[in-house]
C-alpha positions as CSV (number, residue, x, y, z in Angstrom):
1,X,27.4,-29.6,-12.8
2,X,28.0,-27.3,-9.9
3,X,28.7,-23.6,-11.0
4,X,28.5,-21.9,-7.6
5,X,32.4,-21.1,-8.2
6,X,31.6,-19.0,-11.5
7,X,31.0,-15.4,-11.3
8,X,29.1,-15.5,-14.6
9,X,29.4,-11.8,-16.8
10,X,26.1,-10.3,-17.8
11,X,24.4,-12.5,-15.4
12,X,22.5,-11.6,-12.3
13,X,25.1,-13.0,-9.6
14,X,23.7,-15.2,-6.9
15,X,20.6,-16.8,-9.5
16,X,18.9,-20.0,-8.0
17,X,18.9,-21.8,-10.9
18,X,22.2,-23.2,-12.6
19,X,23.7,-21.7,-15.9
20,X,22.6,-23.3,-19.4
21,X,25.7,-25.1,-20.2
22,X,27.1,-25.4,-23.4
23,X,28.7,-28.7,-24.0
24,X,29.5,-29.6,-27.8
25,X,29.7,-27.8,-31.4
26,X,29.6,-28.9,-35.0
27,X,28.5,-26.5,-38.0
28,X,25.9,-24.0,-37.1
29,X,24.5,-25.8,-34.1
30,X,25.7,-26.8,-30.5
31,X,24.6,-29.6,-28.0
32,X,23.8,-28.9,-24.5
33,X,24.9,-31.3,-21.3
34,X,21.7,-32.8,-21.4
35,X,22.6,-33.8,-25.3
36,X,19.8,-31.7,-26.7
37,X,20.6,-29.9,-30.0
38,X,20.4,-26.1,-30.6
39,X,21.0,-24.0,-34.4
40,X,23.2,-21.5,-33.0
41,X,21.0,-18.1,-34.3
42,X,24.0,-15.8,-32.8
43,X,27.2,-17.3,-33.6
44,X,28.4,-17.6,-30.1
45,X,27.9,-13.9,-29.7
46,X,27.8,-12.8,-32.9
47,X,31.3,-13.9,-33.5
48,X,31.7,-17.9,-34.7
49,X,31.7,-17.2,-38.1
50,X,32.8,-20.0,-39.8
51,X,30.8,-22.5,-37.3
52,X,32.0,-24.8,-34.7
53,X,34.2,-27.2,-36.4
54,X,36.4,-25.6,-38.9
55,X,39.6,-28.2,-39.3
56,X,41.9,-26.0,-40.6
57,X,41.5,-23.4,-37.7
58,X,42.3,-26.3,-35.4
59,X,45.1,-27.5,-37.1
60,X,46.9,-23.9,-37.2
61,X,46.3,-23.7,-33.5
62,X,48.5,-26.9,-33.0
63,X,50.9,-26.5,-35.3
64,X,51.6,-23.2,-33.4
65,X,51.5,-24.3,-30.1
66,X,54.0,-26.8,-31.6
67,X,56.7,-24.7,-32.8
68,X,56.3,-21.2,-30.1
69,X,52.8,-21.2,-28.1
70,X,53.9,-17.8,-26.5
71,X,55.8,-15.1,-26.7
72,X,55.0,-11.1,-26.4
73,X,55.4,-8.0,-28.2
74,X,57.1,-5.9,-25.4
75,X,60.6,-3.9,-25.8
76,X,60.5,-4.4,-29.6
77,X,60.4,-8.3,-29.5
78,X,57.7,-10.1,-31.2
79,X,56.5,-13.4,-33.2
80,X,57.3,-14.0,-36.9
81,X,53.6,-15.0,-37.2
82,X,52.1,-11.8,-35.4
83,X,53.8,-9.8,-37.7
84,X,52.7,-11.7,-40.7
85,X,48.9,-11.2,-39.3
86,X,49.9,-7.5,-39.3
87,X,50.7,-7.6,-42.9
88,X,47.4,-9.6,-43.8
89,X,45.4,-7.1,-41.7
90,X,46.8,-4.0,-43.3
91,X,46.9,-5.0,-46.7
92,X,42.9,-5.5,-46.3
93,X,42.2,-2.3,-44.4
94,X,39.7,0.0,-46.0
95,X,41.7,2.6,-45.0
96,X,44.9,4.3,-45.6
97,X,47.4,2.2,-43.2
98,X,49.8,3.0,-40.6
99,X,50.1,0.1,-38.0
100,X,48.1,-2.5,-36.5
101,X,47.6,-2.9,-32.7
102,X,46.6,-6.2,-30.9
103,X,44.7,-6.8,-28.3
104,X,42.2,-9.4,-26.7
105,X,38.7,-8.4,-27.0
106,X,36.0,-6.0,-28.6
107,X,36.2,-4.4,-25.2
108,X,40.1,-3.6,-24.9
109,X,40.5,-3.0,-28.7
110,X,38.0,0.2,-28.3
111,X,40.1,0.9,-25.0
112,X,42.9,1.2,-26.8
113,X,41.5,3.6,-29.8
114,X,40.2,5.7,-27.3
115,X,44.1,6.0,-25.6
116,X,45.4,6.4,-28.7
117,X,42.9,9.6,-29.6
118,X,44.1,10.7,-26.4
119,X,48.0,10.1,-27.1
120,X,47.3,12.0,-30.6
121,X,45.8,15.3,-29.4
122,X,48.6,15.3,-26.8
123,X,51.0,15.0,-29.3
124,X,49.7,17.5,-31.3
125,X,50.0,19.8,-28.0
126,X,46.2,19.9,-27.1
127,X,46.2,17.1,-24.3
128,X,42.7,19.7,-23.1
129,X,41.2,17.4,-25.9
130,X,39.7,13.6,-23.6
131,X,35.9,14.5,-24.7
132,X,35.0,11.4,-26.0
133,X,31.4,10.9,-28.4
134,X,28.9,7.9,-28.6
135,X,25.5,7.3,-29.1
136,X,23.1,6.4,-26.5
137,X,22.5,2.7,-27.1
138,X,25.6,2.4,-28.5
139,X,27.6,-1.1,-27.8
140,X,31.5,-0.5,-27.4
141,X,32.2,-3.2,-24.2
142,X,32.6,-2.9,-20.8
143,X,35.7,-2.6,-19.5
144,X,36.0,1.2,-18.0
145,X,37.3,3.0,-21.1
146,X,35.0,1.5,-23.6
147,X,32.1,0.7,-21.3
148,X,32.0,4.3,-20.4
149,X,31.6,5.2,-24.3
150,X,29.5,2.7,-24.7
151,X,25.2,3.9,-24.3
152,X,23.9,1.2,-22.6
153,X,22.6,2.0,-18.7
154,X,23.1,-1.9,-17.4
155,X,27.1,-1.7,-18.7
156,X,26.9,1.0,-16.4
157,X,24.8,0.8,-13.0
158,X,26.9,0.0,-9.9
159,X,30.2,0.5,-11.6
160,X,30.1,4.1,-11.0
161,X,31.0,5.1,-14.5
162,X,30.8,6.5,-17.9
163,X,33.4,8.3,-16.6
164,X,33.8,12.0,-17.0
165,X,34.1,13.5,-20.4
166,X,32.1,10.6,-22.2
167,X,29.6,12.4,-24.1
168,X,26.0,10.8,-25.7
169,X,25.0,11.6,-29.3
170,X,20.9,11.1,-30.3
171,X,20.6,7.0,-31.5
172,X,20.2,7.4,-35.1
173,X,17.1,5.0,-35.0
174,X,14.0,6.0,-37.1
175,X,11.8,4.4,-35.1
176,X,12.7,6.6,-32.0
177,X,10.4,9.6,-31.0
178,X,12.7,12.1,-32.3
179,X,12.0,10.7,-35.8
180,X,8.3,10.6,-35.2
181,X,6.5,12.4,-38.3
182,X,9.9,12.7,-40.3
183,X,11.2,11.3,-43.4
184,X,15.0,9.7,-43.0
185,X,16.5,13.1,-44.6
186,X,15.0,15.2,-42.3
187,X,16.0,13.0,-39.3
188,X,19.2,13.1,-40.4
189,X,19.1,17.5,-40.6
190,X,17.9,17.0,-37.0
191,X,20.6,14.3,-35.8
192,X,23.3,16.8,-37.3
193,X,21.6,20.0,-35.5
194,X,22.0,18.4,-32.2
195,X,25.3,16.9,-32.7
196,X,26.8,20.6,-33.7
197,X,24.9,21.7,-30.9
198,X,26.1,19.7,-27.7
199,X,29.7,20.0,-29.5
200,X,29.4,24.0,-29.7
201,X,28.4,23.1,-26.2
202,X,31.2,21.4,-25.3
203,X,33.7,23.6,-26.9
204,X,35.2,21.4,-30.2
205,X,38.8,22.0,-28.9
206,X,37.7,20.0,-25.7
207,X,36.7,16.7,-27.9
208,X,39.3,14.1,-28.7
209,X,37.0,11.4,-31.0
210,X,34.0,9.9,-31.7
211,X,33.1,5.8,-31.7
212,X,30.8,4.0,-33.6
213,X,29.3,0.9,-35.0
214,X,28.5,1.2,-38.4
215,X,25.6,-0.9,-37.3
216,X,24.7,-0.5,-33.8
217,X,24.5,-4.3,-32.5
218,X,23.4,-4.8,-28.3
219,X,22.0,-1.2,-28.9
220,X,19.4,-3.3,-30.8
221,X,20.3,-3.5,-34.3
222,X,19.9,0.0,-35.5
223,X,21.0,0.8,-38.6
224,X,21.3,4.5,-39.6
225,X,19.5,6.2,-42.1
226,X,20.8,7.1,-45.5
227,X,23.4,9.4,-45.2
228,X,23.8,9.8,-41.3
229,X,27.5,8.7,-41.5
230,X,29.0,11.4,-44.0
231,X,27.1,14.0,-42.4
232,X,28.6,13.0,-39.1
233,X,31.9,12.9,-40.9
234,X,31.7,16.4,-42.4
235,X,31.1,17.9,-38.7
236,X,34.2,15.5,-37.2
237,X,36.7,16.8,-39.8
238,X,35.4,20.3,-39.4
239,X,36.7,20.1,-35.9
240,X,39.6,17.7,-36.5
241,X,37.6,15.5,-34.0
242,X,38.8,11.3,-34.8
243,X,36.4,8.8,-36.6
244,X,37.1,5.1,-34.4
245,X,34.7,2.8,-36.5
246,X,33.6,0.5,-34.1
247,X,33.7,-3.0,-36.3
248,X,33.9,-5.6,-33.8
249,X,30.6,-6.9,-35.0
250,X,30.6,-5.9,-38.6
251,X,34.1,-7.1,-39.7
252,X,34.9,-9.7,-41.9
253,X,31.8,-10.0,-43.9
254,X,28.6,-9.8,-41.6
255,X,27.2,-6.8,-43.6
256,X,28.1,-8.8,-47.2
257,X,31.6,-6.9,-47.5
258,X,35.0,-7.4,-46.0
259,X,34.0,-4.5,-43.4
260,X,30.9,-2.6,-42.7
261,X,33.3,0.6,-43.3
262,X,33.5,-0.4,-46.9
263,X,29.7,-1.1,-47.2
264,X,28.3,2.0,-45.8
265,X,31.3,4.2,-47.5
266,X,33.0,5.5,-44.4
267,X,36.3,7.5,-43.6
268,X,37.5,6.6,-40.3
269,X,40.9,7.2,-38.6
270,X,41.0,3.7,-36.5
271,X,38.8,0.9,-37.3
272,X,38.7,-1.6,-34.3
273,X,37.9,-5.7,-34.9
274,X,37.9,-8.6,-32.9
275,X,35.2,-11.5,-33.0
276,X,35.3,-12.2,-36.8
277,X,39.3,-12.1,-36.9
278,X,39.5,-15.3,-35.0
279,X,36.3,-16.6,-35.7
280,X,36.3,-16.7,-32.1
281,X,38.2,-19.7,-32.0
282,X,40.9,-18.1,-30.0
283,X,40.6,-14.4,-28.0
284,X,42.2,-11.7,-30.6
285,X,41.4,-8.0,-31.2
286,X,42.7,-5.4,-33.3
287,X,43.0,-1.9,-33.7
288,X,43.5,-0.6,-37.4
289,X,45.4,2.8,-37.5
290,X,45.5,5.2,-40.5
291,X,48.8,6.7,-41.9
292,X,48.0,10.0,-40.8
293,X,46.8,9.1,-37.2
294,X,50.0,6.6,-36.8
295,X,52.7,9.4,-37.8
296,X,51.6,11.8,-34.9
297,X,51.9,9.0,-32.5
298,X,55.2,7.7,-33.5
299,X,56.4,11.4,-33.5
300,X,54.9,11.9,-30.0
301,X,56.5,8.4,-28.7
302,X,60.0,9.6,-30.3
303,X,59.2,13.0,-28.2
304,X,58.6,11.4,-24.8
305,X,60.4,8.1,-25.2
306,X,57.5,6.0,-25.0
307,X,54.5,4.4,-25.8
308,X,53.5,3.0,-22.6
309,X,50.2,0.5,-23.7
310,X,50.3,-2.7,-24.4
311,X,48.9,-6.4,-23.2
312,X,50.9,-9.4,-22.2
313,X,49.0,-11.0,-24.9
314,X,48.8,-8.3,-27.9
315,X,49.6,-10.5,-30.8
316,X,49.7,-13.5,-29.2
317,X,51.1,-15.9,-31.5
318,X,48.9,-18.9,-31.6
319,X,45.7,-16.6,-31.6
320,X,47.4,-15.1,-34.4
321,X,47.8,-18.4,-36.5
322,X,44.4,-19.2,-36.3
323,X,43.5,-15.5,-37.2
324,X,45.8,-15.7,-40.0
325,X,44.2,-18.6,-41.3
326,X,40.4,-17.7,-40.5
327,X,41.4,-14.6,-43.0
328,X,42.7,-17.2,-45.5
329,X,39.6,-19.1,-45.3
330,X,37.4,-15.8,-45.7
331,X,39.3,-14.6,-48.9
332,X,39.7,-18.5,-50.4
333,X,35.7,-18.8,-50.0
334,X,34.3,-15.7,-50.7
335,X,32.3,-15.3,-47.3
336,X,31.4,-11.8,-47.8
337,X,30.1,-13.2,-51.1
338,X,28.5,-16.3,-49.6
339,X,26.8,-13.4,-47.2
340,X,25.4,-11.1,-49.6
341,X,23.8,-14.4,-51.9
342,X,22.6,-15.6,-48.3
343,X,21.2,-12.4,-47.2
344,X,17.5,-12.4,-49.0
345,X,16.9,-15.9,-47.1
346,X,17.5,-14.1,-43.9
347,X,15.0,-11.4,-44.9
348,X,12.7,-13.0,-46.8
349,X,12.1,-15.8,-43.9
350,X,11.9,-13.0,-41.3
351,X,9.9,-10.6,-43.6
352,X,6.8,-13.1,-42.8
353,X,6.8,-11.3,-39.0
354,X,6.2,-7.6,-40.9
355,X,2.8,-7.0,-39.3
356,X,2.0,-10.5,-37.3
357,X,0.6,-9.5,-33.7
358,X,2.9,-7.8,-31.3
359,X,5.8,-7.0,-34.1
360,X,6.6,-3.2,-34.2
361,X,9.2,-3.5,-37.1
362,X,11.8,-6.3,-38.9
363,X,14.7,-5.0,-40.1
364,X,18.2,-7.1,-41.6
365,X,21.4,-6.4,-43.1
366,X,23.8,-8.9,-44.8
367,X,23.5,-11.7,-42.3
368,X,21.9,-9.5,-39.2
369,X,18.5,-9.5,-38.6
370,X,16.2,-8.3,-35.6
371,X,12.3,-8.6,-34.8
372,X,11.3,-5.8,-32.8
373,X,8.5,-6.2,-30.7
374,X,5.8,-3.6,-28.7
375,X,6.4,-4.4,-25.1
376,X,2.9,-1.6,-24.5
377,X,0.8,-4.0,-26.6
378,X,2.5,-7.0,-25.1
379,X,1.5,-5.9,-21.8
380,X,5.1,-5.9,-20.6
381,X,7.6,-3.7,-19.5
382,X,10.5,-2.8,-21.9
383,X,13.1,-5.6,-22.5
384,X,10.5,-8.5,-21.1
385,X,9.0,-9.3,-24.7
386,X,12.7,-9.8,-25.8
387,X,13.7,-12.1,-23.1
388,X,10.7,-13.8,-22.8
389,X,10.9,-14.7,-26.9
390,X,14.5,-15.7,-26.5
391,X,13.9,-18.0,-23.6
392,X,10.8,-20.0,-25.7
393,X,13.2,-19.9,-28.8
394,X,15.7,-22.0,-26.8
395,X,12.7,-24.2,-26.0
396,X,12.3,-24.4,-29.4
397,X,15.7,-25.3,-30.2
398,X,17.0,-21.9,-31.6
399,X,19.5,-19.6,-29.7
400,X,18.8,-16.1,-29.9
401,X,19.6,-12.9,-28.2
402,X,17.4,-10.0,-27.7
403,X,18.3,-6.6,-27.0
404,X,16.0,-4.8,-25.4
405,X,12.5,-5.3,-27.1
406,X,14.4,-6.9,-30.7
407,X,15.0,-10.2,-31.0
408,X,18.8,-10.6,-32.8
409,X,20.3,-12.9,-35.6
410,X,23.5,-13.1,-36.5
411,X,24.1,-16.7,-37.6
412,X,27.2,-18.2,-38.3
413,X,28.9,-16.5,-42.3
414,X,28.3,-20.2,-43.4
415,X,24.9,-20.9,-43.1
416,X,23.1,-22.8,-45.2
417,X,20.0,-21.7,-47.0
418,X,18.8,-24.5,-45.4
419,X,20.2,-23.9,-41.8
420,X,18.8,-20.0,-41.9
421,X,15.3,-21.2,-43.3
422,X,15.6,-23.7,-40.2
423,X,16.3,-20.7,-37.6
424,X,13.2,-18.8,-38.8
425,X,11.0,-21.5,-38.4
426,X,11.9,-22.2,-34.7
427,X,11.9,-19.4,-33.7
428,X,8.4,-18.7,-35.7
429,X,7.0,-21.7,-33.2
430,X,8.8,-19.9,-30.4
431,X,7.0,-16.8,-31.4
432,X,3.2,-18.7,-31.4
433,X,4.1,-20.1,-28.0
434,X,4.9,-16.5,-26.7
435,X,1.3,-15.6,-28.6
436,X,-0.3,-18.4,-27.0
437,X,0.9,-17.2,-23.8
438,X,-0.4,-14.0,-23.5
439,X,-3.5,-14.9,-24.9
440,X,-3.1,-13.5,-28.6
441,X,-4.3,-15.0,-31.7
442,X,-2.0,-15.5,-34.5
């Protein structure tokens, strides 16, 4: 199969070798052109939920393209069945609701929160406030907006941005150096020092809102100590500074509950979701706005006579069917449930790496799970143990992503104990070979 015509994303451009191409799915696992069989340990990328061959997603797909396969959400004119996902997405929200916003992606979603904070502060008369905060190793996409919040140097190099204004909180990792020789409350008295700090700094009448993940997923699975979020949002509302929850990831049942805002008891003013909403059958993202954030931009629209954002394909109506009925499908069967019953497996099967050769930490949540590794005892540079483990893993018949030295699960919501148990062990024999390798006994 000749790819030369593909500029792959993420990829090195220009690599001699051709792309691993994905051919077939069913379940949790997927077939390659050369018909061998993979368990899918990532869920596409992080984001096929409900597997690769759920019937009833199919079937709303083609009923819709039957009756209207397009039309857009310009000039107040819009789909009956965009609306109803609007309804469905509202009456879930953790949060007190004012509208829902569609997009496309993860990446245009967190775009469009971060307009929006700008649009609100204008219309509250301080358009001085653009400062937007992140945390370094944060994930948030990569299209200009939201690759510039987002913490990650390779989203970055040769793009010439963050752009101005984009502002990098401490990763709230207790493994970093900055936690060295403290217990989790004390690390979270020093994250809040230094995030009053660089926003006294700043100036807080210069910051419009701060984005986050409630776990932080390409950053490599960090989740925050105990308390780091409603410290963070006692210094935001101190400074009327905007919350976005970043939930592309963690939406629809990946942590155990419907969202990761519910589980770790936060307060945002926008939650943003794409990936789970869809089961990424189709491309479909959404930005949840509060009550209170959705009056001061409808006020400021009525002011100026506009609200000039918006996609040719916000809403569109066939992605919305299936999302309609992938959120049918998550209610009917419990899937958060199904997660958090699910969850132990996960941890209990990778709980056998706490200590093994090489292995600096294991940490999961719900249905995420990452394997760090010490690239100085490896030998390696940073990020080489990663991708070296998730190149034998595919060897071994298990895709996996790392991100930077972790090595990241996020199966498919309905794995079986079976299929998780399954994962594990693959990658286990991935793990030996990578031992074997570098001449380490297990």
């Amino acid at each position: 199969m000749d790819s030369s015509t593909l500029l792959e994303p993420h990829t090195v451009v220009g690599l001699p070798t051709a792309p691993h191409v994905i051919t077939r799915g069913e379940g949790v696992r997927v077939w390659d052109t050369e018909g061998k069989e993979y368990v899918d340990g990532v869920a596409g990328l992080w984001c096929v939920t409900l597997g690769y061959s759920e019937p009833r997603l199919v079937e709303a797909a083609a009923k819709q393209l039957e009756r209207l396969p397009f039309y857009g959400s310009f000039n107040h004119r819009t789909a009956d069945v965009t609306v109803a996902l609007a309804d469905d997405l509202a009456a879930l929200s953790p949060i007190p609701m004012g509208r829902v916003f569609f997009g496309n992606s993860g990446s245009d979603a967190n775009d469009s929160a971060i307009k929006f904070a700008w649009f609100y502060h204008c219309a509250k008369g301080r358009s001085h406030r653009k400062k937007i905060l992140s945390h370094h190793r944060g994930y948030h996409g990569a299209t200009t907006a939201a690759g510039s919040a987002t913490g990650l140097a390779h989203i970055h190099n040769g793009f010439g941005i963050p752009l101005p204004g984009f502002l990098r909180m401490h990763t709230p990792d207790v493994l970093s150096t900055q936690a060295n020789g403290l217990s989790d409350e004390e690390f979270v008295d020093w994250l809040i020092d230094e995030l009053e700090l660089l926003i006294s700094q700043e100036g807080p009448d210069t910051i419009a809102a701060f984005i986050a993940e409630p776990i932080m997923g390409a950053g490599g699975l960090v989740i925050p100590p105990d308390g780091y979020y409603a410290r963070v949002e006692e210094v935001l509302k101190q400074h009327d500074i905007l919350f976005i929850a970043d939930e592309v990831i963690t939406g629809f049942g990946r942590t155990g509950s419907m969202f990761g805002t519910t589980e770790f008891g936060l307060r945002p003013d926008m939650i943003t979701v794409a990936k789970g909403l869809s089961s990424a059958y189709l491309p479909i993202s959404a930005v949840l706005v509060s009550g209170e954030v959705c009056d001061v931009l409808a006020k400021g629209s009525q002011e100026i006579r506009s609200f000039g954002h918006g996609f040719t394909y916000s809403g569109h109506p066939v992605a919305a069917a299936v999302a309609r009925e992938t959120l049918a499908i998550v209610q009917e069967r419990d899937i958060p449930g199904r997660v958090r019953a699910a969850a132990p497996v996960l941890t209990n099967a990778l709980d056998k790496f706490l200590g093994a050769p090489l292995v600096r930490d294991v940490r999961t949540y719900g249905l995420l799970g990452g394997v760090e590794f010490d690239a100085v005892a490896c030998g390696l540079r940073p990020g080489e143990p990663g991708k070296e483990l998730v190149t034998a893993a595919a060897e071994h018949g298990v895709l996996l992503r790392f991100a930077g030295d972790t090595v990241v699960f996020a199966p498919p919501l309905v794995s079986t104990d079976a299929d998780l148990e399954e994962m594990v062990d693959r990658f286990a024999a991935a793990y030996r070979s990578f031992l074997s390798t570098h001449g380490v006994t297990a």
